[in-house]
C-alpha positions, -999 to +999 in steps of 0.1 A: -686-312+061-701-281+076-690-247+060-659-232+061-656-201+089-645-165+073-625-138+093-616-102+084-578-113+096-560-076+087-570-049+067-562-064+034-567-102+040-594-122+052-587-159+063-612-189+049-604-217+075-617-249+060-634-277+079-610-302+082-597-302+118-571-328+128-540-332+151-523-317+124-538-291+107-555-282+140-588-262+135-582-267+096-565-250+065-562-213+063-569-198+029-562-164+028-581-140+002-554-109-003-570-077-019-561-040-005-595-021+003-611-007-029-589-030-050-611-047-080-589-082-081-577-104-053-550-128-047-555-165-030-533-184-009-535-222-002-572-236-016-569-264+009-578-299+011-597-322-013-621-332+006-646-304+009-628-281-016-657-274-036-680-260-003-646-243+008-642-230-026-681-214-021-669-201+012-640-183-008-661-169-034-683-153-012-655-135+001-642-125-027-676-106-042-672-094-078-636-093-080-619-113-098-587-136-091-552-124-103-536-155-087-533-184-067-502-187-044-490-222-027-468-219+003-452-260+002-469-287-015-484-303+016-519-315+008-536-299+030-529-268+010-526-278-030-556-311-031-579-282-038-560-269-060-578-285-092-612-274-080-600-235-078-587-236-108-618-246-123-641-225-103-613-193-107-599-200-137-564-178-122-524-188-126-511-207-100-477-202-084-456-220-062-419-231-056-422-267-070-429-258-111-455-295-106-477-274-088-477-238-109-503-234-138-497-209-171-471-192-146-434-194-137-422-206-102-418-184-072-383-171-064-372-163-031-370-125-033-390-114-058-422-090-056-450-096-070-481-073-076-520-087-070-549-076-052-539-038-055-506-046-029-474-056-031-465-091-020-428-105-012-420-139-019-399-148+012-377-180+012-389-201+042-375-237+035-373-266+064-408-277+072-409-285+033-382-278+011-400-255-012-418-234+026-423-199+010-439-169+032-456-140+018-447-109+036-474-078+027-455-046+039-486-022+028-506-042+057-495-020+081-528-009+097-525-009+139-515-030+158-490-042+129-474-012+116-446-032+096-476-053+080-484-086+078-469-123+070-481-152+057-460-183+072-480-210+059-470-240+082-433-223+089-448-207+122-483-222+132-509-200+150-505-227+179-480-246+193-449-259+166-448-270+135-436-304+125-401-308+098-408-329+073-373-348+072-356-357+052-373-329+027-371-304+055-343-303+079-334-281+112-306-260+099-330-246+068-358-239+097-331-224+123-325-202+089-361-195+082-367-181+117-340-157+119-351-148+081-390-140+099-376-124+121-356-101+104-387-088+090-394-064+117-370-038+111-370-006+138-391-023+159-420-020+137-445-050+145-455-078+116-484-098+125-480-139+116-511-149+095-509-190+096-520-216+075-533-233+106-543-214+142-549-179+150-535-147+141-502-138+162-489-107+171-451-107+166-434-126+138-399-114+156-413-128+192-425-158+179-397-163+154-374-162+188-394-186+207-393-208+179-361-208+176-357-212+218-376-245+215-361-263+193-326-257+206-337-269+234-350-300+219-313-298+204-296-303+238-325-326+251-318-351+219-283-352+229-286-360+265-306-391+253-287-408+225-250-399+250-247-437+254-265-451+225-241-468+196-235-439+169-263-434+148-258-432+112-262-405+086-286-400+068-309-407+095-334-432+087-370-413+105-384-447+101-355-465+120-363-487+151-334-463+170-357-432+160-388-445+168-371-457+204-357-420+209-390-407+202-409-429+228-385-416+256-389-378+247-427-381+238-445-411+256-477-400+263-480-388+220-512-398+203-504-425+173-518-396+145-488-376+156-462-401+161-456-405+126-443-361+117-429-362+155-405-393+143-398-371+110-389-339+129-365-358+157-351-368+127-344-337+114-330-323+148-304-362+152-293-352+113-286-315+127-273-328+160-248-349+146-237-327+118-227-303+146-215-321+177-207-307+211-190-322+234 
């Protein structure tokens, strides 16, 4: 693997994307170094993937300079974010954090909610559940330099930098997500922009825009999904992603879908039948 790229991604963040492109995690993982200006200690989020992790964790040091790690912070347990976990916590030797206690070292869980203190900032722990169950965003309201005066938001793989992101049913579901948005978006109070920092993609400029399109599409998808199963026999609940019904669905609304993708795009039509049929319209 070549070396991870480094961006100065806002005023108190700077995003280590890793170099492990795919269909899914597009140009790779986005760790995120959190650390106000002048602050002496720093806060990571997401190491990344295994493979690699020890050149990406080099990539991350640099960045980081002489200070020194208060924490590490997971945003789902997706591997693409924790399978480097075990190599930054040998190189940084910091707590670990994240919804799902198996992932959390010599620290507690996160809480939906809570504040927590690291890299000179504060850093809200904002429930984000339905691409995982255990999605968590971290909203930095002190990262309000232009053109993001109500700061910045980490989504990890709630909102993508491009594109949607996939739910992965039956962990995730549509009705969490649908909740999730309108909780992003509610982070822009008065009009005051908050800039999406992804896990995966490029910055984006409105988490309250976005959040709305979002939410657009997969309605959408919603009413499209029931126009196609109309005259199929009823499906039953829990849906089974892996069901020959599912994967028939799925061919009709994606056909031309490369086989990598097939597999979360199966998992998130899932997710919208289960919310479809848990709220039918006539």
């Amino acid at each position: 693997m070549s070396s991870s790229s480094i961006v100065a991604s806002s005023l108190f963040t700077t995003r280590i994307t890793q170099d492990n492109p795919s269909g899914m995690t597009l140009s790779g993982t986005n760790t995120y170094v959190i650390a106000a200006p002048g602050a002496d200690t720093a806060v990571i989020v997401d190491p990344g993937y295994a493979t690699g992790a020890t050149a990406h964790a080099d990539a991350v040091s640099k960045v980081l300079g002489d200070r020194t790690v208060e924490t590490i912070l997971i945003t789902h347990h997706h591997l693409d974010h924790t399978g480097a976990l075990p190599t930054f916590i040998e190189r940084f030797d910091a707590p670990v954090r994240a919804v799902d206690e198996q992932w959390c070292r010599n620290a507690p869980p996160l809480i939906g909610g809570e504040v927590l203190t690291g890299g000179g900032t504060r850093i809200r722990v904002v429930a984000t559940p339905g691409h995982t169950s255990d999605s968590v965003s971290f909203f930095l309201p002190e990262d309000h330099a232009p053109p993001h005066p109500g700061g910045t938001v980490l989504t990890g793989d709630t909102i993508l930098g491009e594109g949607t992101t996939m739910l992965d049913y039956p962990d995730g579901t549509l009705h969490d997500y649908l909740k999730s948005l309108d909780t992003l978006a509610g982070l822009e109070g008065a009009g005051r922009q908050v800039a999406i920092l992804p896990a995966h993609g490029p910055t984006l400029a409105s988490v309250a825009r976005t959040a709305e399109e979002y939410r657009t599409h997969r309605l959408e998808r919603v009413d499209q999904v029931r126009e196609l199963i109309r005259d199929l026999p009823p499906i039953l609940t829990p849906v089974d992603w892996e069901s020959v019904v599912v994967r028939d669905v799925s061919m009709r609304l994606y056909p031309n879908l490369p086989d990598v993708v097939r597999g979360p795009a199966m998992k998130t039509l899932a997710a919208t039948l289960d919310y479809l049929l848990a709220s039918p319209k006539d």
